[in-house]
Each structure stands twice: as structure tokens, then as C-alpha cells.
N, C-alpha and C positions, 0 to 999 in steps of 0.2 A: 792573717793577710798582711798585716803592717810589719810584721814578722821576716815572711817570705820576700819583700816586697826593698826591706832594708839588707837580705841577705843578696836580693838580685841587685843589688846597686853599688853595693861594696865588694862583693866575691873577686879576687883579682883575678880576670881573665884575658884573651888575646880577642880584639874586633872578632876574629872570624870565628871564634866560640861561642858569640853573643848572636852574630848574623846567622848562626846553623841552628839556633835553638838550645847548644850544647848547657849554658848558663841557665836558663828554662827550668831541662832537664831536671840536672842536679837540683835545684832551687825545690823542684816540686815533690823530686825523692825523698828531701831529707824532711818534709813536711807529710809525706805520709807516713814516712818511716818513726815516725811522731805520734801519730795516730794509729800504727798497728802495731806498736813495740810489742805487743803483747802476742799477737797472733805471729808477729815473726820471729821473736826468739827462740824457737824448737830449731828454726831454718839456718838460723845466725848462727847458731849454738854446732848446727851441724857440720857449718860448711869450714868453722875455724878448725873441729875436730880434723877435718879433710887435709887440712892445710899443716895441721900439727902433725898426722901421720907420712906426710912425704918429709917432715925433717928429720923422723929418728932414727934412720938407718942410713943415712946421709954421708957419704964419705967427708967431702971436703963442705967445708960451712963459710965459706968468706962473702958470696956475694948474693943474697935472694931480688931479683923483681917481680912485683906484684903489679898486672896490668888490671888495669879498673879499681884501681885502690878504692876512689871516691869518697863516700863516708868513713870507713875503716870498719862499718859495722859487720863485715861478715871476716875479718881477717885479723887473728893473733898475735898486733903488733907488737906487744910487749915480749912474747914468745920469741918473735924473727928478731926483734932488735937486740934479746940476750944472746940470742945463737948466732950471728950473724956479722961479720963486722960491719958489711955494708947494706944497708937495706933500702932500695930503690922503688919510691911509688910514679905509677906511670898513668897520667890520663889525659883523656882532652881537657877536665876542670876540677881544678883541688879546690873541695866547699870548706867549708869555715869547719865543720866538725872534725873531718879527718885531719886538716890542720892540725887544731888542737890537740887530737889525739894519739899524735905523732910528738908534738913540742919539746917533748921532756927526751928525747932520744935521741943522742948525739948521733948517732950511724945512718940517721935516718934524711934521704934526701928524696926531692920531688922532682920528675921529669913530665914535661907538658909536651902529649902528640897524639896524634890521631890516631890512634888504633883501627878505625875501620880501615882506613888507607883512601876516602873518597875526599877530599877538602877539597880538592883541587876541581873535582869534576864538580862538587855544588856549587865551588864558588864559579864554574864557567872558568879558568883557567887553566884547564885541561881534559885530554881524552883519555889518559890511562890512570892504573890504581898508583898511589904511591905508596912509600912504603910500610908495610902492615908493623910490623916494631921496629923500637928502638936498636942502635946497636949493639947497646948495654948488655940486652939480654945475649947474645954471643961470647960476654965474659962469665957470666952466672951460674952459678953451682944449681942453684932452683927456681925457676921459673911458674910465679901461680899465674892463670886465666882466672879472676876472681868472678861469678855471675857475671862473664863479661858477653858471651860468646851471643848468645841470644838481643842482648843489645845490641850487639855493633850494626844490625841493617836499618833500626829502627828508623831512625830521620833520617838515612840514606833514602830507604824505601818511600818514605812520606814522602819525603821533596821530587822522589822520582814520577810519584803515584798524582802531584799537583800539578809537576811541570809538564811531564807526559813525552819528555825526553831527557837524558843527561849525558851529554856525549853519544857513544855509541848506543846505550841501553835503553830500550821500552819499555821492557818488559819485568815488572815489581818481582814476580816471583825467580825470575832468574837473575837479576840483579841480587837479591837478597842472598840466594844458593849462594853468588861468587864470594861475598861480603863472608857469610861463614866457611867455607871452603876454604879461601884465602888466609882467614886466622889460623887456621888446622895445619893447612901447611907449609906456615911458615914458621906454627910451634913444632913442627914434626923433623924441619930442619936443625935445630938447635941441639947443643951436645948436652944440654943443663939438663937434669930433672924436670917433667914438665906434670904438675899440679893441678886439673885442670877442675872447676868447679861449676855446672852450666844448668839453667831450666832448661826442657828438652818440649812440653810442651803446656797448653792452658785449656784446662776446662773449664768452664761456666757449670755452677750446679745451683739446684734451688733446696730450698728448704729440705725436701724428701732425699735431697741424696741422689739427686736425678742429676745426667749430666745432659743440659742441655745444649753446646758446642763445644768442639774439642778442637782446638787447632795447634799446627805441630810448629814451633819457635824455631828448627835450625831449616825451615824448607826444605828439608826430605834427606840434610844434609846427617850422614850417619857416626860418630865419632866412637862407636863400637860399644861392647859389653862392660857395662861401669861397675867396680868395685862397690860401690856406694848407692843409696836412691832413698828419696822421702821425699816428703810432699810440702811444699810450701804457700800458704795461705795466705796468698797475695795481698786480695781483699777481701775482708772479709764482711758477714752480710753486716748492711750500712753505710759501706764503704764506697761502691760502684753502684750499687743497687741494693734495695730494701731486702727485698726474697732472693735474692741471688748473690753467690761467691765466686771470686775468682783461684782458681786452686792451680798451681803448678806443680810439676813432676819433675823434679831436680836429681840432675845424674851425677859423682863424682869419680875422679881417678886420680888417686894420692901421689900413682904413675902410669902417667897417661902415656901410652904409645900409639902412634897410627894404625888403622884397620889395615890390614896387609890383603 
């Protein structure tokens, strides 16, 4: 606790990172991420492979961004920073780990933005989305969505689901649709390679093997037929609950293109 508590006070962030939860967040990730190293490295392990197979047939290699860098636990930085001259991390909040484990890598630079594209409507200083990327990714040879796509409604949806309006929107579960919607296509615009790495949904199961709820992470939002799938042990039992785990079902595309 004294742990998390000197990472939430230190971690350089912007006020409206802190006022959205976004510092929270991260703070509380990299402390479970702590406590399940063990149940998530199959996950970790998988999703860097995901990431390694969209470089190797790569025509041109000069500029990768990677959205939701975060930790850097699930992404091959050492990999992108040999191959790469420019290697671009993008989030609402760079934690003390990915820092680090970035440091040693001269190509390697950090951009701080909102990927969901809502700041403006949480913070009440606006009605519409703003911009879902950077413009960076419009020079980029490859583009990864890191396990981003599934978070981006999260504290949108929360704050939506407290307040009980946000601008124009009531409604949690359409609100959340547009939040993934809107990532999709605005990677389906871009000329770069697009990597995309995503949980698609979360079952609760108990001891037996039982699934006792199952709910779908992108809101019914479909990003098609995935090259890749395995299951990721969110929490496992202990973690959330004694008799019960959290188990997600993680889809990848090395090259992801739009459902046509």
C-alpha cells in the first residue's frame, strides 16, 4: 500500500489524468500486475509474440507507435527499439515501470493523450469526441492497439453510469459501443500496419470449471475473425474472489484490417 501510494504521488502526470481516475488506474494495474506475474505471463508472453509477428514482413521499419504502452508488460520493447529508428509510446499515463523500461533506448520517445477521445466531455468542457489518436500515427509504418481497446470505455462508462449524463449521452452501453467503434475507425483509417491486440470478453468461473457470468468487453462491437486467441487469467482464484476467477478471452491480428 505504501508502495502504490508513493507511486500515486510521484507518477508525472497532467491535473486532468488525476481528476479522471486515469493515475488510479495505472497505480493499481501495476500492483496487481505484481501479484499475478505468474498467472499472466502465458498472456504477456503471447501478446509480445503478436506484436513480433506484424514486424517480420514489414516493408519499411522507421516509425512504430504503440497505443496503451503503459507498463510495457505486454510489449517487445527491446524488439521495436532494434528494428525501429523511431519508437513512439502513447498514453493518457506513463507509470514508473514502463519508464524504466524504456530508459536504456535512445529511439524511444513518450506521447501523453487521450486515446478514448472523451476528456473534454468528463471534464464538462464539451459535447463532442475529440481526437481518438495522435497525429504521429499518420507517419507510422506500424501501429500496435496494445490490450488497449477493451479499456478505453472503462472510466468513460463509470463516470457516465455516476453522473447519469455526459453531454449528449445516457446511455452506458451505447456510449461504451462509440468509445470502441471510434478506436476501430480511426485505426482502419491509417496507411501503417495496424497490430491490434484486444480482450474480447470476461467470464467469472468457480472452482469446477463453471462459468458463472460472461460479459462481452467490446459491447457487441465486432472487430472480425482474429488470427490469434488464448485465454488470459485476469484474476486468479484469491485475487477477486476466493472460489471464483476472472478469465478473459484475448483476440489478436498481427494485421488487423476492418470487417468489410
Amino acid at each position: 500500500m505504501l508502495l502504490d501510494l508513493l507511486h500515486w504521488l510521484t507518477l508525472p502526470a497532467s491535473l486532468p489524468a488525476r481528476r479522471l481516475g486515469y493515475v488510479g488506474d495505472s497505480v493499481r494495474l501495476a500492483a496487481r500486475s505484481r501479484r499475478c506475474r505468474a498467472a499472466w505471463a502465458p498472456h504477456l508472453a503471447a501478446a509480445k509474440e503478436a506484436v513480433r509477428a506484424a514486424m517480420r514482413d514489414l516493408p519499411r521499419r522507421d516509425t512504430v507507435v504503440v497505443l496503451g504502452s503503459g507498463l510495457l508488460d505486454d510489449v517487445p520493447i527491446d524488439d521495436l527499439s532494434a528494428c525501429f529508428r523511431r519508437v513512439v509510446l502513447v498514453d493518457a499515463v506513463h507509470p514508473w515501470r514502463g519508464r524504466w523500461r524504456a530508459r536504456r533506448h535512445s529511439a524511444v520517445s513518450r506521447l501523453t493523450h487521450d486515446l478514448s477521445g472523451t476528456q473534454d466531455l468528463l471534464l464538462g468542457r464539451g459535447q463532442a469526441f475529440g481526437a481518438m489518436l495522435p497525429p504521429v500515427c499518420r507517419e507510422a509504418d506500424l501501429v500496435v492497439s496494445a490490450n488497449l481497446l477493451s479499456q478505453l470505455p472503462l472510466l468513460p462508462v463509470a463516470r457516465l453510469k455516476a453522473a447519469g449524463r455526459l453531454g449528449p449521452w445516457t446511455e452506458p452501453e451505447a456510449f461504451g459501443r462509440r468509445i470502441v467503434a471510434a478506436h476501430l475507425d480511426a485505426l482502419a483509417e491509417l496507411p501503417a500496419r495496424i497490430c491490434l491486440v484486444t480482450d474480447r470478453n470476461e467470464t467469472e468461473e468457480d472452482r469446477d470449471g463453471r462459468a458463472l457470468e460472461r460479459f462481452d468487453l467490446l459491447y457487441g462491437v465486432d472487430p472480425g475473425l482474429a488470427a490469434l486467441e488464448w485465454d488470459w487469467v485476469l484474476a486468479p482464484f484469491g485475487e477477486a474472489a476466493r472460489d471464483r476467477r476472472l478469465v478473459h478471452r484475448v483476440a489478436a491480428w498481427p494485421d488487423w484490417r476492418p470487417v468489410a
